[in-house]
C-alpha positions as CSV (number, residue, x, y, z in Angstrom):
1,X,44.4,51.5,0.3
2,X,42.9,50.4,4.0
3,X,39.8,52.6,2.7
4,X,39.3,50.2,0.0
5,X,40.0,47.0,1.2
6,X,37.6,48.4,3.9
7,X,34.7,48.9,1.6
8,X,35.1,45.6,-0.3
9,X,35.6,43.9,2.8
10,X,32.7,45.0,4.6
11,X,29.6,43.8,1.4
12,X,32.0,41.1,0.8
13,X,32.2,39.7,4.0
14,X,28.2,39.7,4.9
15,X,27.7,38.5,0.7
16,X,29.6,35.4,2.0
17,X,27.8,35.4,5.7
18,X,24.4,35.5,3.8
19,X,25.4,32.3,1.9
20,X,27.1,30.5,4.6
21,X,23.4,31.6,6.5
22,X,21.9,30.2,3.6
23,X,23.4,27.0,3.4
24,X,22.8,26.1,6.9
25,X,19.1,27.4,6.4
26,X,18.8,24.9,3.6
27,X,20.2,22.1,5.1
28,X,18.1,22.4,8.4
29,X,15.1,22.6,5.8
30,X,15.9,19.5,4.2
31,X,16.4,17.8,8.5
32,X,12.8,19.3,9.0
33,X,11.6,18.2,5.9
34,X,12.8,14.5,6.4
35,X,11.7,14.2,10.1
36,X,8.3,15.5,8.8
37,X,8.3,12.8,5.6
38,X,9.2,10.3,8.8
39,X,6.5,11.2,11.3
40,X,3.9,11.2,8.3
41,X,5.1,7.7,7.3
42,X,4.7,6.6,11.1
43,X,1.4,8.1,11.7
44,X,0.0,5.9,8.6
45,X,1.4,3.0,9.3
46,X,-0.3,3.5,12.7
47,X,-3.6,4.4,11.2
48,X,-3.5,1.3,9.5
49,X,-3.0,-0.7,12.5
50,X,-6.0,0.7,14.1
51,X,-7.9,0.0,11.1
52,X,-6.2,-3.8,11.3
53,X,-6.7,-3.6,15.1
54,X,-10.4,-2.2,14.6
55,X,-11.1,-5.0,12.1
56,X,-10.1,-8.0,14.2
57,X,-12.4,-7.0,17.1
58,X,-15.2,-6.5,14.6
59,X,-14.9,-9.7,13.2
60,X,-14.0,-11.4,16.7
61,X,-16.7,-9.9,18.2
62,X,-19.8,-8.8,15.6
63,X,-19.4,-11.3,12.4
64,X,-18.1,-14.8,14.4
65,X,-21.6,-14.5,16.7
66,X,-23.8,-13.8,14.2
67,X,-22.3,-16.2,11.8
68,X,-23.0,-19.0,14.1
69,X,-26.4,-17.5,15.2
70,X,-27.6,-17.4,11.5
71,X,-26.2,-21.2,11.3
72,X,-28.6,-21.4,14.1
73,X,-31.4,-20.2,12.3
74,X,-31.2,-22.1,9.5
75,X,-31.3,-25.0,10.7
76,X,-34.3,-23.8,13.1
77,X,-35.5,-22.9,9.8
78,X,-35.7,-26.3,8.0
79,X,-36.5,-28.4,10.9
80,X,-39.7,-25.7,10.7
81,X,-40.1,-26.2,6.9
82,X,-39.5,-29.7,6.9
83,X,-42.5,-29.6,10.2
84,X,-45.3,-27.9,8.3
85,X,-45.0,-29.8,4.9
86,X,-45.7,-32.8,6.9
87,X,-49.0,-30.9,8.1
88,X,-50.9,-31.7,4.6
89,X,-49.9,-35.8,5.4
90,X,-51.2,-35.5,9.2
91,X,-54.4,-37.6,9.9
92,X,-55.4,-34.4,12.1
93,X,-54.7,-31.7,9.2
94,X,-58.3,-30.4,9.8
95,X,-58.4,-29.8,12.7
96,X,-55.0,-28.7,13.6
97,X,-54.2,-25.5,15.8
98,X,-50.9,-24.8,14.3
99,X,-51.9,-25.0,10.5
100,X,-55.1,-23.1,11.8
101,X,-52.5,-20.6,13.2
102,X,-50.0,-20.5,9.9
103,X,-53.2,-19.7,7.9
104,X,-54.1,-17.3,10.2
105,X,-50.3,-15.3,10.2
106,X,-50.2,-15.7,6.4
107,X,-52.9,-13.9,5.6
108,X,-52.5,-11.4,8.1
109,X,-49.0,-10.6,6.6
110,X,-51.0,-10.2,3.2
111,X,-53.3,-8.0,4.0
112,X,-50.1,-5.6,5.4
113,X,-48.1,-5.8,2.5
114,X,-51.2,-5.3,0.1
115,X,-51.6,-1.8,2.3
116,X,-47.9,-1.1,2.4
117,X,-47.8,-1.6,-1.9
118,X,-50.8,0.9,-2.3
């Protein structure tokens, strides 16, 4: 009778060591899997701070400058434009050195875009 409770005992006893080993493999699976979900979750949301981070300092430092530097320009710009259609109006239009020097520039510019387009 000892020989047979022997040899059930024996496949018995690792069949029930294999699932207890089992269970504890699963359930250390499921610990890794949700410390990796966790880390994941962690390493995005700090990605997207960088990106956050990365845009400030582009905008604090790139677009605010050249905002106000095209502001700059513009008005440069009109007080320019609003300066040489007063030229036709000038009593020295004929004679002047800057409308001399427009002319001059403008047609210049022509003839390099006219050999650029061909």
């Amino acid at each position: 009778m000892s020989a047979i409770v022997a040899a059930i005992s024996a496949p018995l006893g690792a069949w029930v060591n294999s699932r207890v080993l089992r269970q504890k493999y699963d359930l250390e699976l499921g610990k890794l899997r949700a410390e990796m979900k966790q880390t994941l979750t962690e390493v995005e949301s700090n990605e997207l701070e960088n990106v956050r981070e990365a845009s400030d300092i582009l905008m604090e430092h790139i677009v605010t400058p050249l905002r106000s530097e095209i502001k700059s320009l513009r008005k440069d710009v009109d007080k320019f434009r609003k300066a040489v259609e007063k030229i036709p109006t000038c009593p020295m239009a004929d004679s002047c050195p800057v409308s001399r020097e427009l002319l001059v520039a403008e047609a210049g510019d022509t003839q390099r875009s006219g050999k650029n387009t061909k």
